[in-house]
KOLBAKOL-702391 format. One record per residue (C-alpha): residue number from 0; residue in three letters; x, y, z. Coordinates in pm, 1 decimal. Layout:
N
+-----+-----+----------+----------+----------+
:   i :  aa :        u :        v :        w :
+-----+-----+----------+----------+----------+
: NUM : ala :        X :        Y :        Z :
...
+-----+-----+----------+----------+----------+
***
This chain:
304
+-----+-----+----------+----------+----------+
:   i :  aa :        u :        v :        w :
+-----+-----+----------+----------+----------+
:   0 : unk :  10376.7 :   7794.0 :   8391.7 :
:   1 : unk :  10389.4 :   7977.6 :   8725.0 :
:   2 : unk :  10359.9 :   8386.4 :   8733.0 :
:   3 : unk :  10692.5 :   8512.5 :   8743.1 :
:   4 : unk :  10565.9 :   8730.4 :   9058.0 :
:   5 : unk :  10423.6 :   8447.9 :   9219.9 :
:   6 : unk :  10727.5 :   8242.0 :   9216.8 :
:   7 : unk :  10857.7 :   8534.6 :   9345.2 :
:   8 : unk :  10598.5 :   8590.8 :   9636.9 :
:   9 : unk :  10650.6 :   8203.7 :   9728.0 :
:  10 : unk :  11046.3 :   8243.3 :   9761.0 :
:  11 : unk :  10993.3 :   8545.9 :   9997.6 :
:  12 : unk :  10728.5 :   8357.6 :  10195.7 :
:  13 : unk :  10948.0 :   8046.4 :  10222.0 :
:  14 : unk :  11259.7 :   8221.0 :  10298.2 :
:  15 : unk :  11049.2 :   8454.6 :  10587.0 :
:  16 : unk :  11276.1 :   8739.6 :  10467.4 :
:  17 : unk :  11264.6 :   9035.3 :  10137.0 :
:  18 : unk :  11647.3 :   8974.3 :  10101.9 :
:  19 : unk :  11838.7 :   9008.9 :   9778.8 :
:  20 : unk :  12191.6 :   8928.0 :   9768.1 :
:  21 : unk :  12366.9 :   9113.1 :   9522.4 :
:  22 : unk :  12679.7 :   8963.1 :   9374.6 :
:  23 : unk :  12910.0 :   9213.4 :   9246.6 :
:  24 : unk :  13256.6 :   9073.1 :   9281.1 :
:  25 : unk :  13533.3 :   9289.7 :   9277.7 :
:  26 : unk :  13905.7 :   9161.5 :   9263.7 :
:  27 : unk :  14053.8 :   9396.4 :   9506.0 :
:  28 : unk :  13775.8 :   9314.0 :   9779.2 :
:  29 : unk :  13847.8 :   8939.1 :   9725.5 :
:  30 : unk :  13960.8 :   8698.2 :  10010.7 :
:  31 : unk :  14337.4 :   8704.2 :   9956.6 :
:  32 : unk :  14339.6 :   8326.3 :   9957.7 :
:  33 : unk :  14133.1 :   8353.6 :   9664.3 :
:  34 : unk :  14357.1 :   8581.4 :   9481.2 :
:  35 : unk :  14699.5 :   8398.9 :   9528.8 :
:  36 : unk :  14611.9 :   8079.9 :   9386.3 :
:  37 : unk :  14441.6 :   8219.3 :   9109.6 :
:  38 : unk :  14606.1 :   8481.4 :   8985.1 :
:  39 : unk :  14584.9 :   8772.7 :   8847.1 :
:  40 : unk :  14342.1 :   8957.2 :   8613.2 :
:  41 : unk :  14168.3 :   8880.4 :   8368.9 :
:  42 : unk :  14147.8 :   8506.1 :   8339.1 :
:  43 : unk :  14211.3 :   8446.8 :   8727.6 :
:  44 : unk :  13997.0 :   8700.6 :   8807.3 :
:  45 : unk :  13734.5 :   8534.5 :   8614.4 :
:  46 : unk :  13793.4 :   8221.5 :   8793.0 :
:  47 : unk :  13798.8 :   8364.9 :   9174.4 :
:  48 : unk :  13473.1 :   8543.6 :   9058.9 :
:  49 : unk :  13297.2 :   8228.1 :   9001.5 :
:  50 : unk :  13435.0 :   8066.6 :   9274.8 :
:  51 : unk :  13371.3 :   8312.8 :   9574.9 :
:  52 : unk :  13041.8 :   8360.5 :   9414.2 :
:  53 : unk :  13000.9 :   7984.1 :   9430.5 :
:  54 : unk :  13061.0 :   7985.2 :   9774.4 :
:  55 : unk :  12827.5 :   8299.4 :   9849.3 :
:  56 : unk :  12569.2 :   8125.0 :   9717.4 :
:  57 : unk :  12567.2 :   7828.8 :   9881.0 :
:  58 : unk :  12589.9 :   8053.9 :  10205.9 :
:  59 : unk :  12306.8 :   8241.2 :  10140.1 :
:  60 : unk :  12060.4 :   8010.2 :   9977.5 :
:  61 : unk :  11915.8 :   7846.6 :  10295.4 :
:  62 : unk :  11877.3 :   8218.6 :  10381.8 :
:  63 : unk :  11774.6 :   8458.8 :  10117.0 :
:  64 : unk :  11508.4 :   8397.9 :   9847.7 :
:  65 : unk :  11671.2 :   8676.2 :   9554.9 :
:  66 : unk :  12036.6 :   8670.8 :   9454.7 :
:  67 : unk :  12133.2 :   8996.1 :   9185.2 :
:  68 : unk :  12447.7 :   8943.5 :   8972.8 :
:  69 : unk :  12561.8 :   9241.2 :   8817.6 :
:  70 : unk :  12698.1 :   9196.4 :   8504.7 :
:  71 : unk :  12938.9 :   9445.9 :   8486.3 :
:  72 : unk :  13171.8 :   9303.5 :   8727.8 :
:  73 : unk :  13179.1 :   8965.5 :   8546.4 :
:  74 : unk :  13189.1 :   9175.5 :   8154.6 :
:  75 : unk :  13525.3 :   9350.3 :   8292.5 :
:  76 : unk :  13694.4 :   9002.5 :   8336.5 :
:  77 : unk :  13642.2 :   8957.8 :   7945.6 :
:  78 : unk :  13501.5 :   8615.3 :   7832.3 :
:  79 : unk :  13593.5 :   8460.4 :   8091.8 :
:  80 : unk :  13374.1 :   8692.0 :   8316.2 :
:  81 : unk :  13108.6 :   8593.8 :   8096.9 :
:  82 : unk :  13130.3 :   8186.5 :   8109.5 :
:  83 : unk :  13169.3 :   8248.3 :   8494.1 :
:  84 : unk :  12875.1 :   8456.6 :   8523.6 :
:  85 : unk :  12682.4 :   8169.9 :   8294.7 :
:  86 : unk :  12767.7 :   7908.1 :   8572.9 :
:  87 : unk :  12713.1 :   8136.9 :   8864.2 :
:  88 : unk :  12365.6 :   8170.1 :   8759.2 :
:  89 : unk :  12300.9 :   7795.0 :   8632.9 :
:  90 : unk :  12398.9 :   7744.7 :   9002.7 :
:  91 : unk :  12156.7 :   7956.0 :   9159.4 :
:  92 : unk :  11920.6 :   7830.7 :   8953.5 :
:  93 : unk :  11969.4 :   7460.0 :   9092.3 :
:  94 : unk :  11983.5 :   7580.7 :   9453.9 :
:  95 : unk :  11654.4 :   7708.9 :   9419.2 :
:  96 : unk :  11704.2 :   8057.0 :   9443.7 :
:  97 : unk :  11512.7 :   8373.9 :   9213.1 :
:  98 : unk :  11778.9 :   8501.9 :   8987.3 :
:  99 : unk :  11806.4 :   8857.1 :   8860.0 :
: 100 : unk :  12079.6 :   9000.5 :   8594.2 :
: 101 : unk :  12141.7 :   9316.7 :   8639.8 :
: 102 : unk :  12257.7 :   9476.8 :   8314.7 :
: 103 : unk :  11972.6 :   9773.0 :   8290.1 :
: 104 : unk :  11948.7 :   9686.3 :   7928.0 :
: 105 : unk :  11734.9 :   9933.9 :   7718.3 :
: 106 : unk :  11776.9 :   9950.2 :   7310.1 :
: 107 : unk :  11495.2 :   9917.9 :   7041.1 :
: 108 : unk :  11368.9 :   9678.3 :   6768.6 :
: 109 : unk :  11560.4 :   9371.8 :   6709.5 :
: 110 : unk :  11853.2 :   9505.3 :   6940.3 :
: 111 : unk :  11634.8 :   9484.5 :   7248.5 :
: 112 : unk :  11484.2 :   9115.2 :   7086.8 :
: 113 : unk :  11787.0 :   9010.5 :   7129.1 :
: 114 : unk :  11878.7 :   9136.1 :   7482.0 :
: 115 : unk :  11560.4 :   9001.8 :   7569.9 :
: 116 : unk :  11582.3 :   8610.2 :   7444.5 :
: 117 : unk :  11949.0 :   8624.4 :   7588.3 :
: 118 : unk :  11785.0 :   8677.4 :   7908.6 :
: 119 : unk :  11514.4 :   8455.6 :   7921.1 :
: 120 : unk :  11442.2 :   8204.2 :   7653.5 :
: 121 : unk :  11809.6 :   8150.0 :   7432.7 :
: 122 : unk :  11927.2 :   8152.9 :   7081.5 :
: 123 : unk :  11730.4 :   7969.7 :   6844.4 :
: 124 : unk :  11931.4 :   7750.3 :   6548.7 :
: 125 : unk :  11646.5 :   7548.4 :   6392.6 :
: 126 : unk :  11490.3 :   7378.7 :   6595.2 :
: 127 : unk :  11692.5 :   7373.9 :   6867.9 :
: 128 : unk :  11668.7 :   7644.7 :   7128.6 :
: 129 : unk :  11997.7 :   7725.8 :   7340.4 :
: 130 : unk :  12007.8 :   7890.8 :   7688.5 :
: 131 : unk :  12207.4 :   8170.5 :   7761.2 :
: 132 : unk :  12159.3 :   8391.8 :   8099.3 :
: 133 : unk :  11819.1 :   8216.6 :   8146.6 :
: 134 : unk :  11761.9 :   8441.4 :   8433.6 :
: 135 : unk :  11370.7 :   8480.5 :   8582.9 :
: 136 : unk :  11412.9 :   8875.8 :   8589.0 :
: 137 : unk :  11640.1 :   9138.9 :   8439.4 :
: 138 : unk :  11664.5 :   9512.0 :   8471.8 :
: 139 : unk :  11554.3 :   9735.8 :   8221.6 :
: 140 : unk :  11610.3 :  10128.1 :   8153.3 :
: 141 : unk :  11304.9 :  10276.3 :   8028.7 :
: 142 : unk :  11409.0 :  10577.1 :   7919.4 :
: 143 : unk :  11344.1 :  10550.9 :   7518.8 :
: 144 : unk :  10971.8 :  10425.3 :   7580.8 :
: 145 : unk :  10712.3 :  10171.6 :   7533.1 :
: 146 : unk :  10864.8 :  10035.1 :   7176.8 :
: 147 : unk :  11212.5 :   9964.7 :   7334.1 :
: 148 : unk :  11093.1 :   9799.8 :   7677.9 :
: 149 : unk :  10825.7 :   9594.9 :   7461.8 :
: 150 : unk :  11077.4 :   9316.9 :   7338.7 :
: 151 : unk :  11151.5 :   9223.2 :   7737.8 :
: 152 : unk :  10798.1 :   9246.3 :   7769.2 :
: 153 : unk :  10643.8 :   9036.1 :   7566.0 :
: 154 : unk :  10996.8 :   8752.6 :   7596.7 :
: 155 : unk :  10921.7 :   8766.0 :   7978.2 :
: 156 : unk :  10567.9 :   8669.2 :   7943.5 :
: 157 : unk :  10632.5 :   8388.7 :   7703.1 :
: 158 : unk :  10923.0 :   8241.3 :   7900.6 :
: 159 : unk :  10718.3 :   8280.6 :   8236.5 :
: 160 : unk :  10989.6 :   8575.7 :   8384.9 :
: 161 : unk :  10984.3 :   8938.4 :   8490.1 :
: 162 : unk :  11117.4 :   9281.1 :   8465.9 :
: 163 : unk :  11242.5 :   9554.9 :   8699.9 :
: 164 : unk :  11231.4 :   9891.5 :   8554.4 :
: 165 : unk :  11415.5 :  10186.0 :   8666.8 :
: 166 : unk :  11189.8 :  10451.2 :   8819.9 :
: 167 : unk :  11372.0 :  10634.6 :   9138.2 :
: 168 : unk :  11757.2 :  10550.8 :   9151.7 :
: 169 : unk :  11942.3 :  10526.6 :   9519.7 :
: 170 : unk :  12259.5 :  10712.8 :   9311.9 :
: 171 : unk :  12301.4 :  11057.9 :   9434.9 :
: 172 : unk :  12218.5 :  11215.6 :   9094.0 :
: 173 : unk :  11911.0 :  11027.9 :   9066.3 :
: 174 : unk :  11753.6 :  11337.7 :   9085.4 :
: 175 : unk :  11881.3 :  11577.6 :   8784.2 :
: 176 : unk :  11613.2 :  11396.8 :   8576.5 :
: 177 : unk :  11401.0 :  11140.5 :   8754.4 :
: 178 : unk :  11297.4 :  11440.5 :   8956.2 :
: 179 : unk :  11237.4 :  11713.3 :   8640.5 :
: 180 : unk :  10897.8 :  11835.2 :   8652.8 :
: 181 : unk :  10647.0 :  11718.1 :   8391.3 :
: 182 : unk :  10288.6 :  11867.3 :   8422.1 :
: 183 : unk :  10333.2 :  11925.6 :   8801.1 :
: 184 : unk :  10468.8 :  11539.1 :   8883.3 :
: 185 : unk :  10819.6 :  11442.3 :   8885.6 :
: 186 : unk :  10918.4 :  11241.8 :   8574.1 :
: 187 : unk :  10971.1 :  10928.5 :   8815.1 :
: 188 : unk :  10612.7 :  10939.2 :   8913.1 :
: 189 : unk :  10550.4 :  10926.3 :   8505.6 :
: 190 : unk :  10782.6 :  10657.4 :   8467.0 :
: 191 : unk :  10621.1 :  10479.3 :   8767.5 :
: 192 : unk :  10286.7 :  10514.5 :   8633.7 :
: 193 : unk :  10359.6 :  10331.3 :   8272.2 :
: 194 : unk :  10516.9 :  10080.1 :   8492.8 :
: 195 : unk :  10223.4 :   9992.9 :   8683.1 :
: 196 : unk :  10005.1 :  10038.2 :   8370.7 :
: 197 : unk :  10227.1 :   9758.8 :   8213.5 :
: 198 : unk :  10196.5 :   9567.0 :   8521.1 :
: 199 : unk :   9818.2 :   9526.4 :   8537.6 :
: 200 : unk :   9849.1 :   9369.6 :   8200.1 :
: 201 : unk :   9908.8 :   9033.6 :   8340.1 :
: 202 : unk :   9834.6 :   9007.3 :   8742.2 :
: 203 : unk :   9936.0 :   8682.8 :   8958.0 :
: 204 : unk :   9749.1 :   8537.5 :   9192.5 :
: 205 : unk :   9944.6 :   8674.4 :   9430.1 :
: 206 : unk :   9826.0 :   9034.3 :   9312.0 :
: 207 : unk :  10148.8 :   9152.6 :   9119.0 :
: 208 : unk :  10259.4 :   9245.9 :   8779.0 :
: 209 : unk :  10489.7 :   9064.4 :   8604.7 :
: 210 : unk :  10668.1 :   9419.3 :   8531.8 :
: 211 : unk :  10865.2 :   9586.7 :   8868.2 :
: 212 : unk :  10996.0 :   9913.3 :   8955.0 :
: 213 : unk :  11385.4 :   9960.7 :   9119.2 :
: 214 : unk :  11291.3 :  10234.8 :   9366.0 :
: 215 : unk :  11596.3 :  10315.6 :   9593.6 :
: 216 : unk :  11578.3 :  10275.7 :   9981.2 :
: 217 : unk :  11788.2 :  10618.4 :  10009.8 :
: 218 : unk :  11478.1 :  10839.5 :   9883.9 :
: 219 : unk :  11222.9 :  10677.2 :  10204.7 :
: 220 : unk :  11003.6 :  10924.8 :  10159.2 :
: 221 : unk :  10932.2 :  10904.2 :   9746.2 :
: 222 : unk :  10937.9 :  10485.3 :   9824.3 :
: 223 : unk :  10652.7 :  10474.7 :  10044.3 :
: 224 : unk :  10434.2 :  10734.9 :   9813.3 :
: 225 : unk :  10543.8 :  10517.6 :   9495.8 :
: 226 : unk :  10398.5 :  10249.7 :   9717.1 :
: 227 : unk :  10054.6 :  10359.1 :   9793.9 :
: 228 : unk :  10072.9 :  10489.6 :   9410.9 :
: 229 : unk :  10157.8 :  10144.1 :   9241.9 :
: 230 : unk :  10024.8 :   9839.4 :   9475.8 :
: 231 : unk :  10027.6 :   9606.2 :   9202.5 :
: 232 : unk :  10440.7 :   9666.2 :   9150.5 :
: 233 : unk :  10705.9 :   9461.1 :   9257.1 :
: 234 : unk :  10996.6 :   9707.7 :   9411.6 :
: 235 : unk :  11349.9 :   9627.4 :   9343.4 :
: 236 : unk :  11507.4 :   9862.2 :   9636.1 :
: 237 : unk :  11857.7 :   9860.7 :   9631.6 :
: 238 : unk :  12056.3 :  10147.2 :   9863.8 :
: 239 : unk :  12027.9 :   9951.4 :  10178.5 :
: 240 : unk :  12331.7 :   9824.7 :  10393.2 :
: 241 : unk :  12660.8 :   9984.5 :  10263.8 :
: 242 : unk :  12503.5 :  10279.6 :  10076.1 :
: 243 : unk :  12386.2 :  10384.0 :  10382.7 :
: 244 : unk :  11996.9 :  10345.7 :  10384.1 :
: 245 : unk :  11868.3 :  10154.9 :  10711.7 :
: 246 : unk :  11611.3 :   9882.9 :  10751.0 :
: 247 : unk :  11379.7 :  10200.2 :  10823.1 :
: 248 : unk :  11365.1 :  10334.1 :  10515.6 :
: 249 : unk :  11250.5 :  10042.9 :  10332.9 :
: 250 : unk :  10958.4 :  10012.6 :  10553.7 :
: 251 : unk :  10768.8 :  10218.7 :  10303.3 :
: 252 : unk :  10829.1 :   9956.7 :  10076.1 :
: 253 : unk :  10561.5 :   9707.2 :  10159.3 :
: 254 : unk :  10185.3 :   9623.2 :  10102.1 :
: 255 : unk :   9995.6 :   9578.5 :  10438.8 :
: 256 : unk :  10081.1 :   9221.7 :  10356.2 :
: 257 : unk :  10404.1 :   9255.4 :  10391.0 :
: 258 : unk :  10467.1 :   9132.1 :  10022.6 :
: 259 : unk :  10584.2 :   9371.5 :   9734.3 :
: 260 : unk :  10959.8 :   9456.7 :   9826.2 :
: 261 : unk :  11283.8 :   9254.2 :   9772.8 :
: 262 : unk :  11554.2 :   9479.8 :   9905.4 :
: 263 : unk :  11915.6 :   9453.3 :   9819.4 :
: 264 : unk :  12241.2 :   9448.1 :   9949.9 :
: 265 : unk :  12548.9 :   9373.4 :   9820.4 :
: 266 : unk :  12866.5 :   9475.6 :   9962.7 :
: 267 : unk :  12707.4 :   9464.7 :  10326.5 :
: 268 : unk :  12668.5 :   9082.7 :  10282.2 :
: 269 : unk :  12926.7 :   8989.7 :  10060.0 :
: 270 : unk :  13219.9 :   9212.7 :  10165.0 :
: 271 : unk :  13174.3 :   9191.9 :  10555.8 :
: 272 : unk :  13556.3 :   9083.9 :  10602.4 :
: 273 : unk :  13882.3 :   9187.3 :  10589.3 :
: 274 : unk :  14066.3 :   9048.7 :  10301.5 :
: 275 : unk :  14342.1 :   8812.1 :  10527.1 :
: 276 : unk :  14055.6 :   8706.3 :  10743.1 :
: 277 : unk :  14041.0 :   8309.6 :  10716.5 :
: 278 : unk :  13654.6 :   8311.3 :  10843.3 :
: 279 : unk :  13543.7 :   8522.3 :  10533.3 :
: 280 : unk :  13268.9 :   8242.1 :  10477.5 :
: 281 : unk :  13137.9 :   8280.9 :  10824.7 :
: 282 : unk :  13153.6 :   8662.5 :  10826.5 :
: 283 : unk :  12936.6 :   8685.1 :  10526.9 :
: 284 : unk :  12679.0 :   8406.8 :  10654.4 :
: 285 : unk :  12675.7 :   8631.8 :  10973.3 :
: 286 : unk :  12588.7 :   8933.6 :  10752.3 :
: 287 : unk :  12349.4 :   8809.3 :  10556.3 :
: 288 : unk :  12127.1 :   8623.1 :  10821.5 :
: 289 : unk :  12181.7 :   8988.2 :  10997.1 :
: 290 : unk :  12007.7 :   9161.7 :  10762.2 :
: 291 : unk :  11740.8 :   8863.1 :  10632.7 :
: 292 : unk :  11655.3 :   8921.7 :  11042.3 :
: 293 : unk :  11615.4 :   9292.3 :  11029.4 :
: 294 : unk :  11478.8 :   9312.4 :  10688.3 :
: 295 : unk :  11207.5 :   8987.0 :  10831.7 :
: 296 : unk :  11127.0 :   9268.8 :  11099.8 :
: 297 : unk :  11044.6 :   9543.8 :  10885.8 :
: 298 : unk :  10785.7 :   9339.7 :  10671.9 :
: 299 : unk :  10647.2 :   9158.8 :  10980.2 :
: 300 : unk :  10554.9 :   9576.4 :  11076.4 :
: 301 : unk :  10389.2 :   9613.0 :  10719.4 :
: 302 : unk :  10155.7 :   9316.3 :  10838.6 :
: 303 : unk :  10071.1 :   9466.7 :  11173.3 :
+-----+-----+----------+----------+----------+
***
């Protein structure tokens, strides 16, 4: 079984680029041939989601190594959302392409067991295991400790995937506790450090964790200290693109060899069009290989 953050490290070398896609479809952003043949919310909704998110990813595959579904989007759409979001991801899976569910899930005991083998491994009946998200990483809110992140943990190491914790938000009120002062560090530096710690418990080759941080690209300056802090932590740095972070500011991000960030954007490469605007395909092809080619810049400067 390959190290979760070696696959990883192998996509990002292969692709040349630190690109995440995230795919967070919303119904009034969608293609307007895509809403009048399928109709309106829920069910239809469902339906366009899967299929423009079909289509993203085949844009984007030959381009980006890391596609992010949020969950959310899909879980409004009812259970419909939820079968679509199944196939968007088996897809992405067969096109070769790291998956991560965003759902920043973060409960204790047998709750979190549960959020955890729905995520990785599937629900056992017998002998027989069955799939579910089967995603290779998930996001995880740490905030009620070791016991409750545990159960992803331990499910990710068996199943050969990883984690990305939250440590330092992009949001705007990141700050009225990530930053809170605890013994003359900001609780984010804490929250960073029992990251890393849980890292170091099982290293790739490639000199990562199996456990990673979401640091946001709007806060450059707290990025690049968490950086030289944590070198054995994947980053998860969302913020760049449309929340208004530039290709700059994740600079901070990477390890001298120009490993250690996957940076996200999601409405800057999946919303680049206006919504009776027959190219839509193109525009968001043109986006993303935009940004893979600015983002590819920034890490080739980590290397220098």
């Amino acid at each position: 079984m390959v190290h979760f953050a070696d696959r990883l490290a192998d996509a990002v070398r292969q692709k040349g680029n630190p690109l995440c896609v995230g795919l967070d479809p919303r119904w009034e952003s969608l293609p307007a041939s895509l809403q009048s043949r399928y109709g309106p919310p829920p069910a239809g909704a469902a339906s366009a989601f899967e299929e423009f998110c079909s289509r993203i990813l085949d844009i984007v595959a030959p381009i980006a190594p890391v596609v992010k579904p949020q969950s959310a989007f899909f879980e409004l759409c009812g259970p419909a959302g939820l079968v679509a979001l199944q196939n968007v991801l088996r897809k992405a899976a067969r096109l070769g392409l790291v998956t991560i569910l965003d759902s920043k899930r973060g409960d204790i005991a047998s709750t979190a067991a549960a959020y955890a083998d729905a995520a990785f491994g599937g629900m056992p009946l017998g002998e027989t295991v069955f799939p579910i998200w089967n995603v290779d990483s998930l996001t995880v809110n740490p905030y009620l400790g070791r016991d409750a992140v545990e159960p992803f943990i331990q499910a990710g190491r068996k199943h050969g995937r990883g984690l990305f914790v939250l440590v330092r938000t992009s949001n705007p009120g990141a700050a009225m506790f990530q930053d809170l002062n605890c013994g003359g560090v900001p609780l984010h530096e804490k929250v960073g450090a029992a990251v890393a710690s849980w890292a170091r418990e099982n290293i790739g080759q490639c000199g990562f964790g199996d456990v990673g941080a979401v640091v946001g690209a709007t806060h450059p300056a707290e990025l690049q200290k968490l950086r030289a802090m944590f070198p054995e932590v994947w980053f998860l740095v969302p913020g760049y693109g449309a929340q208004g972070a530039s290709a700059a500011d994740v600079a901070g991000a990477f390890r001298a060899d120009g490993l250690g960030a996957i940076v996200n954007s999601s409405r800057g490469v999946t919303f680049p069009f206006r919504r009776d605007d027959p190219a839509w395909e193109a525009a968001i092809e043109n986006a993303a290989r935009a940004a893979a080619t600015e983002l590819a810049a920034v890490q080739c400067k980590a290397r220098a």
